[in-house]
Residue frames as qw, qx, qy, qz and C-alpha x, y, z in Angstrom:
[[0.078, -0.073, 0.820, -0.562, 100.80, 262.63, 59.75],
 [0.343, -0.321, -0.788, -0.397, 97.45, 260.64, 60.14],
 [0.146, 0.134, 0.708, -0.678, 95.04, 261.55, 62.46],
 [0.063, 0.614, 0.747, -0.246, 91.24, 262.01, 63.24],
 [0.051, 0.048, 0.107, 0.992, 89.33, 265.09, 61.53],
 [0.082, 0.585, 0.806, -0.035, 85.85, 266.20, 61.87],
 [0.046, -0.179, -0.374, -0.909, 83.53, 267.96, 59.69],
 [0.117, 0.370, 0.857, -0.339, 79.85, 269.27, 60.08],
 [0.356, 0.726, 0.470, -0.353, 76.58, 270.43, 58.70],
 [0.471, -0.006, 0.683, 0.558, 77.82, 270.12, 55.13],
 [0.290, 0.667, 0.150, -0.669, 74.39, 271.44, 53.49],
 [0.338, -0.124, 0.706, 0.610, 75.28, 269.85, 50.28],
 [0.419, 0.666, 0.616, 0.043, 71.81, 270.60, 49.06],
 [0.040, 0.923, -0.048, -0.380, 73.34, 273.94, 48.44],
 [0.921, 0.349, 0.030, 0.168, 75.51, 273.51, 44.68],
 [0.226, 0.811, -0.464, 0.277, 78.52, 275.31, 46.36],
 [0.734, -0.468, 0.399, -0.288, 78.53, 272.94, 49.19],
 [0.937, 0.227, 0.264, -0.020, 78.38, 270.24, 47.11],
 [0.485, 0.814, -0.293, 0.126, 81.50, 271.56, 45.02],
 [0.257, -0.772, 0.514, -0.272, 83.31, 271.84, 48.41],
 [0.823, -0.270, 0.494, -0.075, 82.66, 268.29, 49.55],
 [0.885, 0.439, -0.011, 0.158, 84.08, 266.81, 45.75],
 [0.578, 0.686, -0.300, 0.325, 87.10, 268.47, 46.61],
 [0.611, -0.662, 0.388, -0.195, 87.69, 267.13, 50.16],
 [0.826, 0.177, -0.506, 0.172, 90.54, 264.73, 50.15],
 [0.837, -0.497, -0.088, 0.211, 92.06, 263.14, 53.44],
 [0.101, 0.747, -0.656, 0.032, 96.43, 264.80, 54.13],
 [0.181, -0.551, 0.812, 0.064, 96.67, 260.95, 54.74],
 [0.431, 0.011, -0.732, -0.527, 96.05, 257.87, 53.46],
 [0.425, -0.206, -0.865, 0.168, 94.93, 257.06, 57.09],
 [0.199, -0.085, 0.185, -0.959, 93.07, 259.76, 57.75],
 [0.059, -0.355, -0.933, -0.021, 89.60, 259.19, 59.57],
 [0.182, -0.286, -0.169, -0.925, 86.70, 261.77, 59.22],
 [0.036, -0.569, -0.821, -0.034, 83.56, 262.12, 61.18],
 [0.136, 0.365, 0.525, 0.757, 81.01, 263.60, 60.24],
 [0.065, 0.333, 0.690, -0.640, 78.66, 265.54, 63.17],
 [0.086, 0.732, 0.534, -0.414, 75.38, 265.87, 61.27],
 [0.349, 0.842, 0.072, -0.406, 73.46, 268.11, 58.51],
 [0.316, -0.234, 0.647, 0.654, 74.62, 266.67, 55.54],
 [0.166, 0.114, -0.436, -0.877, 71.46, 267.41, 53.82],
 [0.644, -0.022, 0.492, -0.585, 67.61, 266.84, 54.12],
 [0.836, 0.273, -0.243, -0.409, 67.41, 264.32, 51.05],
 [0.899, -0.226, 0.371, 0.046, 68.54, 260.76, 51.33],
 [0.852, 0.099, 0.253, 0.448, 70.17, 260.21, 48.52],
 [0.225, 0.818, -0.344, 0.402, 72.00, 263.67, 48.78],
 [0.475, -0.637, 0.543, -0.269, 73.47, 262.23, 52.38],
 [0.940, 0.130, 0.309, 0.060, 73.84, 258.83, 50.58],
 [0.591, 0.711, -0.113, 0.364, 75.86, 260.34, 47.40],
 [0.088, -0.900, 0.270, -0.330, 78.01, 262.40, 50.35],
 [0.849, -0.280, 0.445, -0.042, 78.78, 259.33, 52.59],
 [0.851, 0.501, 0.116, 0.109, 79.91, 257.63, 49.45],
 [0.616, 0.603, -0.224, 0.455, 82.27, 259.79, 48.56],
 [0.198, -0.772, 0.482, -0.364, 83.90, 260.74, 51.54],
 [0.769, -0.350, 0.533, -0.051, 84.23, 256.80, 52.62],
 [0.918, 0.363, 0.070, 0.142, 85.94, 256.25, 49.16],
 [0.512, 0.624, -0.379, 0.453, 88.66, 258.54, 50.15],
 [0.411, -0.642, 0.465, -0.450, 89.02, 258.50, 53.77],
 [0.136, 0.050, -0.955, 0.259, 90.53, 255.34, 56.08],
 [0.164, -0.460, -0.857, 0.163, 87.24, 255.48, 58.17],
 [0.319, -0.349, -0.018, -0.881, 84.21, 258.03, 58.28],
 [0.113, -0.404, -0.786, 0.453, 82.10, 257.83, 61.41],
 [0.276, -0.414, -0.466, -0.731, 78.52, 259.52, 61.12],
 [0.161, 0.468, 0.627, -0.602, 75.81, 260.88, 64.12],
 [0.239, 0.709, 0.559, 0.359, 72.59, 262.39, 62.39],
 [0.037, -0.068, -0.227, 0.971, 71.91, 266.22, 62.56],
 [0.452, 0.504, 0.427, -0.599, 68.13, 267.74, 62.55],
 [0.566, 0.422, -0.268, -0.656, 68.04, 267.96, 58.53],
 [0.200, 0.199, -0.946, -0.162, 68.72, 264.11, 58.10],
 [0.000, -0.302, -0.935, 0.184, 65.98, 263.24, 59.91],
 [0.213, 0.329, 0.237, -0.889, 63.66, 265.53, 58.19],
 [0.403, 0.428, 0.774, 0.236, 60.68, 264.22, 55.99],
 [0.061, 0.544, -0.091, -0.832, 60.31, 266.70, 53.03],
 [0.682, 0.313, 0.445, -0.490, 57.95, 266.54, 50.66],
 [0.524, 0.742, -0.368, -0.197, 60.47, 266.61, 47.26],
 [0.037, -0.550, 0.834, -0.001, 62.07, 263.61, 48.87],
 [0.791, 0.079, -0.489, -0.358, 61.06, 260.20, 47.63],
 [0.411, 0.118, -0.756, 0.496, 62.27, 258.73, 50.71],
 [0.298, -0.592, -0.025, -0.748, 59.06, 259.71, 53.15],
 [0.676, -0.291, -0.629, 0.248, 59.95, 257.34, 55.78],
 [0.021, -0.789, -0.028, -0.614, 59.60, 259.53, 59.73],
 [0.573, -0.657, 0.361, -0.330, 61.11, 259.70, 62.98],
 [0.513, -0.426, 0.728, 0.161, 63.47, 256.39, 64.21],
 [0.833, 0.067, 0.502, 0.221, 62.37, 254.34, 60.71],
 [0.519, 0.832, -0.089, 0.178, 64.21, 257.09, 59.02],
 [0.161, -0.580, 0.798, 0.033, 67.15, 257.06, 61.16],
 [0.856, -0.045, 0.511, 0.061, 66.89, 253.25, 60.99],
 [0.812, 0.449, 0.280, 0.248, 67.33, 253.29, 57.32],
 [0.112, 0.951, -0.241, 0.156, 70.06, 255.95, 57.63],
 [0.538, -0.480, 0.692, 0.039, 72.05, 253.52, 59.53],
 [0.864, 0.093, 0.446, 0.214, 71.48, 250.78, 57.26],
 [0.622, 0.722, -0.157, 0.260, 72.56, 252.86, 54.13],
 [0.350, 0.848, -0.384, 0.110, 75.36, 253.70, 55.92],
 [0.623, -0.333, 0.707, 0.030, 76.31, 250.32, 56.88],
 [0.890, 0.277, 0.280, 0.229, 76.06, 249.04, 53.42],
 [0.307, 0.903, -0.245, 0.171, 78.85, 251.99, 52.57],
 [0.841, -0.100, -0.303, 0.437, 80.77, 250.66, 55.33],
 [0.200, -0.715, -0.147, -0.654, 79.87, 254.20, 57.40],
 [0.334, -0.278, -0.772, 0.463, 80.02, 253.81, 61.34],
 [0.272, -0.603, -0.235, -0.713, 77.18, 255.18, 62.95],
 [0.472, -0.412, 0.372, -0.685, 75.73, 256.03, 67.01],
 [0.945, -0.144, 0.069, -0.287, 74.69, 252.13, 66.73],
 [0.868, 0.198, -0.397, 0.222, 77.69, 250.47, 65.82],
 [0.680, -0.317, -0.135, 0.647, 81.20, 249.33, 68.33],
 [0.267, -0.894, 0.128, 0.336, 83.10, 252.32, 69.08],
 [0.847, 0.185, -0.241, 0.436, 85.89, 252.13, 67.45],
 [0.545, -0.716, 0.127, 0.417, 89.07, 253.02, 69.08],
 [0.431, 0.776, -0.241, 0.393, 92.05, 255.36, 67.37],
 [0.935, -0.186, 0.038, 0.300, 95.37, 253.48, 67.72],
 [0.497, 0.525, 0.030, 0.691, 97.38, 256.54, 66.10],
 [0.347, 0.298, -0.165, 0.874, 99.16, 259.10, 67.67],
 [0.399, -0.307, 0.142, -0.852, 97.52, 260.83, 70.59],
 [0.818, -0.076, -0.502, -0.270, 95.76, 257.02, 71.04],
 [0.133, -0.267, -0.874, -0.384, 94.39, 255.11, 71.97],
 [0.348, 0.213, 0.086, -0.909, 90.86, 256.95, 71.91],
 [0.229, 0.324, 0.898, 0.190, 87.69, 255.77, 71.52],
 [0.092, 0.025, -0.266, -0.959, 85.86, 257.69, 69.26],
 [0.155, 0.419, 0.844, -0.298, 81.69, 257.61, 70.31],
 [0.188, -0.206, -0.517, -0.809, 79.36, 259.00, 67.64],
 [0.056, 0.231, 0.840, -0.487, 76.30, 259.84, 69.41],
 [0.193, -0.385, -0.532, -0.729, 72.39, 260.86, 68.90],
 [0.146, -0.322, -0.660, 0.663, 71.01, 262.46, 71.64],
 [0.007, -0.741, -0.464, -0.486, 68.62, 265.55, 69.95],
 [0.199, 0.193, -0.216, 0.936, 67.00, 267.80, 72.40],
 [0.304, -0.224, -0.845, 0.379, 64.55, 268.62, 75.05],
 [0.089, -0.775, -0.210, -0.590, 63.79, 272.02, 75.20],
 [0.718, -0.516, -0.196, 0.424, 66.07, 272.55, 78.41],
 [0.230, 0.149, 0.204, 0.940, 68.31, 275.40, 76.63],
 [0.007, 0.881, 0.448, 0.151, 65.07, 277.83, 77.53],
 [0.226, 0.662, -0.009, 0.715, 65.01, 281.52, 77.55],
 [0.196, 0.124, -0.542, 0.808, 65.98, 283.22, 80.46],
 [0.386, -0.074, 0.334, -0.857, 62.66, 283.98, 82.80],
 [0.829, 0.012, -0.316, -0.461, 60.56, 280.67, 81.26],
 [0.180, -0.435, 0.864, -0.178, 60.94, 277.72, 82.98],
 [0.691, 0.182, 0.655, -0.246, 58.25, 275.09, 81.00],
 [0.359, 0.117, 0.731, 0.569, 58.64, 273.85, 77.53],
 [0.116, 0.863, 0.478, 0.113, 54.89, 275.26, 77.02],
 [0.182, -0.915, 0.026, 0.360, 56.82, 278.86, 78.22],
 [0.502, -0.255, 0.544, 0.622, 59.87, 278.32, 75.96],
 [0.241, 0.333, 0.754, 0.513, 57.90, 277.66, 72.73],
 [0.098, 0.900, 0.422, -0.054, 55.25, 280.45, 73.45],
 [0.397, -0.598, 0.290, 0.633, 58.54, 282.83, 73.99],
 [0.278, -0.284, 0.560, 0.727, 59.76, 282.15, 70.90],
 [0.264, 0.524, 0.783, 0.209, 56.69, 281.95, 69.03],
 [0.062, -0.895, -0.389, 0.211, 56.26, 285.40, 69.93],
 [0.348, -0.627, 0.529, 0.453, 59.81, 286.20, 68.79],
 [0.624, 0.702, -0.171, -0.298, 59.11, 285.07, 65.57],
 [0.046, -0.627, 0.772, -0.098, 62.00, 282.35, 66.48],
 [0.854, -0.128, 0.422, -0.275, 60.98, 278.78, 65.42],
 [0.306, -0.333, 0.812, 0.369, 62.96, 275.71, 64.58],
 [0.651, 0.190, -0.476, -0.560, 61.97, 274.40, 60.96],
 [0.089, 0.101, -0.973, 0.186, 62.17, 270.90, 62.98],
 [0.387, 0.253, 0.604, -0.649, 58.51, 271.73, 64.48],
 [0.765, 0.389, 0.136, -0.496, 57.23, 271.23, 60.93],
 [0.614, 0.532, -0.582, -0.038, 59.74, 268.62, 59.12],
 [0.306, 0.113, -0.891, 0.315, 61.58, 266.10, 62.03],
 [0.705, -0.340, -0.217, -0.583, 58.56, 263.86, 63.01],
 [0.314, -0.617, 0.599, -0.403, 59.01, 261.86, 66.22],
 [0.905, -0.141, 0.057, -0.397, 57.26, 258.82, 65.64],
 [0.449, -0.515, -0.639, -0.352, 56.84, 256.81, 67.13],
 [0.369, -0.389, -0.654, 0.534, 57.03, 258.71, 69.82],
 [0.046, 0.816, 0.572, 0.064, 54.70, 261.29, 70.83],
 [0.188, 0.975, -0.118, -0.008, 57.24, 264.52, 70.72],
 [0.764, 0.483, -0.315, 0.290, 61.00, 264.80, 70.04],
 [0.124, -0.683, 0.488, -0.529, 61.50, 265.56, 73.45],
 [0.770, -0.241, 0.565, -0.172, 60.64, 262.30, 74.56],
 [0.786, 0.495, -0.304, 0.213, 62.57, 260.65, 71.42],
 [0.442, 0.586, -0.495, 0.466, 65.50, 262.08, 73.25],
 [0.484, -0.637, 0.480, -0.360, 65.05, 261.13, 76.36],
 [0.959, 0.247, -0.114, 0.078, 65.35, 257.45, 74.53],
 [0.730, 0.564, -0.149, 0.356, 68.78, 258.40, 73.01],
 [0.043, 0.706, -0.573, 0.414, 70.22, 260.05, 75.78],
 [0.909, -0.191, 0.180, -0.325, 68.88, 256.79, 77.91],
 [0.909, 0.380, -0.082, 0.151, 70.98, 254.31, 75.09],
 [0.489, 0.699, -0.281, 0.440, 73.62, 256.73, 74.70],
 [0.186, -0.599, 0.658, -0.416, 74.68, 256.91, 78.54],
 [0.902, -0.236, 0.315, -0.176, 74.17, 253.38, 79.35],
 [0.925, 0.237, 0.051, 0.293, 76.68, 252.25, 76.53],
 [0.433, 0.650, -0.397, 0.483, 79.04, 254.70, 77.67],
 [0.591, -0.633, 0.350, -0.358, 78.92, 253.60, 81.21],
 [0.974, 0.198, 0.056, 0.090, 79.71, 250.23, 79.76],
 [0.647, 0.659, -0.300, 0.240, 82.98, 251.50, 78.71],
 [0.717, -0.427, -0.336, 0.437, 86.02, 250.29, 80.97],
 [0.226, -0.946, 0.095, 0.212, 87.22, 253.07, 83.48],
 [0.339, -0.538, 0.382, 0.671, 90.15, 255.24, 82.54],
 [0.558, 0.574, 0.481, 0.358, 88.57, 254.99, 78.51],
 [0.131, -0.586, -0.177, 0.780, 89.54, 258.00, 76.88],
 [0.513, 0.581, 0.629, 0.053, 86.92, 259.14, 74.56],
 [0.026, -0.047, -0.164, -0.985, 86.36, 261.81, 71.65],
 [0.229, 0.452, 0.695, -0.511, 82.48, 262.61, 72.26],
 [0.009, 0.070, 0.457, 0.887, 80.38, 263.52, 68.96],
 [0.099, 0.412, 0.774, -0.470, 77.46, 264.68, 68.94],
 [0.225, 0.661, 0.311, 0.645, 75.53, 267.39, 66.25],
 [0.337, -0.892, -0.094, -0.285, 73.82, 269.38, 68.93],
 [0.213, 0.513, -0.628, 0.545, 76.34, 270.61, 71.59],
 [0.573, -0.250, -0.715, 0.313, 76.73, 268.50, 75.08],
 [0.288, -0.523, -0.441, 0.670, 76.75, 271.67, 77.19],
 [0.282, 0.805, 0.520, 0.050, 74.69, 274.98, 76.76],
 [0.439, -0.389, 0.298, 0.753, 77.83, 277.40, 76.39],
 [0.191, 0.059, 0.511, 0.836, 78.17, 277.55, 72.97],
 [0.033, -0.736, -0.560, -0.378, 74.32, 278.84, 72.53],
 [0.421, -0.508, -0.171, 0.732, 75.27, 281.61, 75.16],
 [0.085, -0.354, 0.308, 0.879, 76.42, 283.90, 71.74],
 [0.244, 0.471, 0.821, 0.209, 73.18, 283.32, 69.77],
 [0.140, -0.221, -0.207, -0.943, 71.64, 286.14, 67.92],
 [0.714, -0.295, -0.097, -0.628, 68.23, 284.76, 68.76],
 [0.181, -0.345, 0.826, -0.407, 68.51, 283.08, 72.44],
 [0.677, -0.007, 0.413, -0.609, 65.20, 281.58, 71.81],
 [0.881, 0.219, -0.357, -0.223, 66.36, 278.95, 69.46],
 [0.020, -0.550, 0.749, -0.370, 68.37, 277.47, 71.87],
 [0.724, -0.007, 0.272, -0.634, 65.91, 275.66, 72.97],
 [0.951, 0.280, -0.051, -0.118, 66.33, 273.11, 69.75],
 [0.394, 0.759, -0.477, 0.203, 69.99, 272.95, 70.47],
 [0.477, 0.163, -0.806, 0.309, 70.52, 270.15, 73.19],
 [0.603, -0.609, -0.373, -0.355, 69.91, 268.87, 76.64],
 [0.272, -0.773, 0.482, -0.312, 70.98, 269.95, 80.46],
 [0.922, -0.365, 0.090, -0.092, 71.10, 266.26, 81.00],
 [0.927, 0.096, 0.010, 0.362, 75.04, 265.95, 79.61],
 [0.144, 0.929, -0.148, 0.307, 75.79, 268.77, 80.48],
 [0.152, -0.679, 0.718, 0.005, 79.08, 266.75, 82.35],
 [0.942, -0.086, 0.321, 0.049, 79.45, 263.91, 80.41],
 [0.527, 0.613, -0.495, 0.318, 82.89, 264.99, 79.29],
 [0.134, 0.708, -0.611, 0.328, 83.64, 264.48, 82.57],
 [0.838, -0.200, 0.472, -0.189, 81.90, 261.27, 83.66],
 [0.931, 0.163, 0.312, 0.101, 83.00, 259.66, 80.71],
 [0.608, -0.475, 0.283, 0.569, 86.55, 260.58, 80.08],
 [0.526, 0.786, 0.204, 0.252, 86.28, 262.94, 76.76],
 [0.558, -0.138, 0.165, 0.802, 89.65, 264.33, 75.38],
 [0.077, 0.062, -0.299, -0.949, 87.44, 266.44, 73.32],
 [0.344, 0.477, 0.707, -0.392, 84.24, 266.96, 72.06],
 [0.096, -0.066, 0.474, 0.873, 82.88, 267.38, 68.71],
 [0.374, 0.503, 0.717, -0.305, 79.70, 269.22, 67.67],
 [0.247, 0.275, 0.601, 0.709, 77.81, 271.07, 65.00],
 [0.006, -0.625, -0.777, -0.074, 74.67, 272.60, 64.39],
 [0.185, -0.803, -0.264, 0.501, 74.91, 275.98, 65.77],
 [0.506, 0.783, 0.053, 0.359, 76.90, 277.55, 62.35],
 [0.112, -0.875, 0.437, -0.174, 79.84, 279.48, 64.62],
 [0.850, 0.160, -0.322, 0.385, 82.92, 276.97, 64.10],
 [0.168, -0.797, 0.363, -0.453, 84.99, 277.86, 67.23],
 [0.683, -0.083, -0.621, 0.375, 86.65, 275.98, 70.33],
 [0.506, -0.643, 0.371, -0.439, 85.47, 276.75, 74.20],
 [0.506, -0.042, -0.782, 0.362, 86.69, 274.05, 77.13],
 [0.697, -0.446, -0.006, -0.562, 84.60, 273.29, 79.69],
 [0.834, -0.477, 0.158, -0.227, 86.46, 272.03, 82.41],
 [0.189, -0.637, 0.618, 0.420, 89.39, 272.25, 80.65],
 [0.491, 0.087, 0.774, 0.389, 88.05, 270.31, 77.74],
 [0.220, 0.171, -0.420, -0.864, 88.15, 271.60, 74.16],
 [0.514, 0.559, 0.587, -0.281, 84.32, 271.50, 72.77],
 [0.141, -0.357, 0.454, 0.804, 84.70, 272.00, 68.91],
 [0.561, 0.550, 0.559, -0.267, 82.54, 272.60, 66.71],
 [0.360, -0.275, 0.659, 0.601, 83.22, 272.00, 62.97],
 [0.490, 0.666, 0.548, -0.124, 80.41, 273.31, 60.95],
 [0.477, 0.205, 0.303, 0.799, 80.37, 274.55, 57.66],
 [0.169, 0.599, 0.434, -0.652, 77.14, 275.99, 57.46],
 [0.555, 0.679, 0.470, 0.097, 75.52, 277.76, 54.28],
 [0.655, 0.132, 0.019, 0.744, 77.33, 279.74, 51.94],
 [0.181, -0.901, -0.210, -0.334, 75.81, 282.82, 53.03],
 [0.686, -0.689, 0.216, 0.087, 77.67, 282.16, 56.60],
 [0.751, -0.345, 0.218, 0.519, 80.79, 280.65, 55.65],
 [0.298, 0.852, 0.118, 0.413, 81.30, 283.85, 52.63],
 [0.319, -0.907, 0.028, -0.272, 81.18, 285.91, 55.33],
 [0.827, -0.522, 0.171, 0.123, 84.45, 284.17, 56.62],
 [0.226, -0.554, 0.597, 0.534, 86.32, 283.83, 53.56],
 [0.504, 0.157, -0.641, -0.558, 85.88, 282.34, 49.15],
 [0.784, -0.182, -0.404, -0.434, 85.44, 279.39, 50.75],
 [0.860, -0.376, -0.211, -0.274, 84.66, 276.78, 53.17],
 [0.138, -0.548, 0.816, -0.125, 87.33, 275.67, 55.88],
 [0.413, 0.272, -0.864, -0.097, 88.53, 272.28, 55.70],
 [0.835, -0.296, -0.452, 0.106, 88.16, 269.50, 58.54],
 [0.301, -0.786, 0.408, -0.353, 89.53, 270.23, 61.71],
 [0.689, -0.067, -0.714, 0.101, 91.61, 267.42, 63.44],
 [0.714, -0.637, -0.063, -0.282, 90.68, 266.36, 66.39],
 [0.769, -0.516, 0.375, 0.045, 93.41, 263.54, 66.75],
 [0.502, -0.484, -0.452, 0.557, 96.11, 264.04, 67.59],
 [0.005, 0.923, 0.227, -0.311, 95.03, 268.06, 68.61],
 [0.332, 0.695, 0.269, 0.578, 95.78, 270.86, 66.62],
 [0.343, 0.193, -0.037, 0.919, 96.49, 273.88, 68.25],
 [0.511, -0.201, -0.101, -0.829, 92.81, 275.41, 67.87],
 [0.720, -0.192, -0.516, -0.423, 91.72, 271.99, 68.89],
 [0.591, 0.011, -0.623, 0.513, 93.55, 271.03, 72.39]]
């Protein structure tokens, strides 16, 4: 049976990762994959990945995560902030990749039709710690906590003047072109960072929340008709529902973390049509 699967925060820089991903193959020939994000901070390790997952899959759909849009210093690629996404999009339009910029597409198979919306929204610093209630309070928190995203020295904004105003861009784009969509659509929603602050709820350290999304979508599963929702980023693969919709997150994470689960790495998850764990 064909359906929809989605994978996240791959890590391929890591040479078990990498092992894993050579030995993904699709259960159909029409299987479609997307990808939510953190496939790896070099370009042409998220280039090489793309590649090979859109030579064996029907369609792969792509959103960035935080390491894609990091500028590191071993990467010969030092482009920062949107003209590194930019050229992330083009590479993966010459792969023939769908990304947060391109049509929707819609899934006609089983459980269909679904439009499937790859999005890029970052984060705000809204997710703050309990008793702070100003970015400046958030970040001083965790500074003191010893609790800071590697983003503050690697994912440069430019051209805008912090990554909290980046995202207020992207979440700007990203809900205008799903308002656009005719009523009754019914969407899958992707996103790296989660849409709603739940999942960060079970964090070891609450104060990285913070880098982990914004309150503003926190109901656009239900303005904008999401069967599901797929994210990443957070490393605890699991399914909550909010509002009776499944929020899934499909990360691998590093092999430290996913060890700790089993030899190795779980698969894809499908999305469409649900799974069990995924409905």
């Amino acid at each position: 049976m064909s359906g929809v699967h989605a994978i996240s925060d791959l890590h391929v820089g890591f040479p078990e990762n990498r092992a894993f991903v050579e030995g993904l193959r699709p259960e159909s020939g029409d299987d479609w994959l997307i990808v939510a994000g953190d496939v790896a901070e070099r370009f042409s390790d998220v280039e090489w990945t793309l590649r090979t997952l859109r030579e064996r899959f029907a369609t792969v759909i792509w959103t960035p995560g935080n390491h894609e849009l990091w500028t590191v210093k071993d990467d010969p690629v030092q482009l920062r902030g949107e003209a590194r996404y930019r050229r992330l999009v083009e590479m993966c339009r010459s792969l023939g990749v769908l990304t947060p910029e391109d049509p929707y597409p819609v899934w006609e198979g089983e459980g269909g039709p679904v439009t499937i919306a790859p999005l890029f929204l970052l984060y705000d610093y809204t997710f703050r710690p309990e008793g702070t209630s100003t970015k400046e309070e958030a970040l001083a928190v965790a500074h003191e906590a010893g609790v800071v995203c590697t983003d503050e020295v690697y994912l440069h904004p430019d051209p805008y003047p912090t990554r909290d105003a980046w995202c207020d861009a992207r979440v700007a784009y990203s809900e205008k072109r799903l308002a656009a969509l005719a009523p009754g659509t019914r969407t899958v929603l992707v996103n790296h960072w989660p849409l709603v602050r739940e999942p960060t709820r079970i964090l070891w350290y609450p104060e990285f929340a913070q880098w982990c999304g914004t309150e503003r979508t926190a109901d656009w599963h239900r303005r904008f008709g999401a069967v599901s929702v797929v994210y990443g980023h957070l490393h605890i693969p699991r399914t909550i529902r909010t509002d009776g919709v499944p929020h899934v997150e499909v990360s691998v994470g590093y092999p430290r973390e996913w060890r700790k689960r089993g030899e190795a790495p779980r698969g894809p998850r499908r999305v469409l049509p649900p799974s069990p764990e995924t409905a």
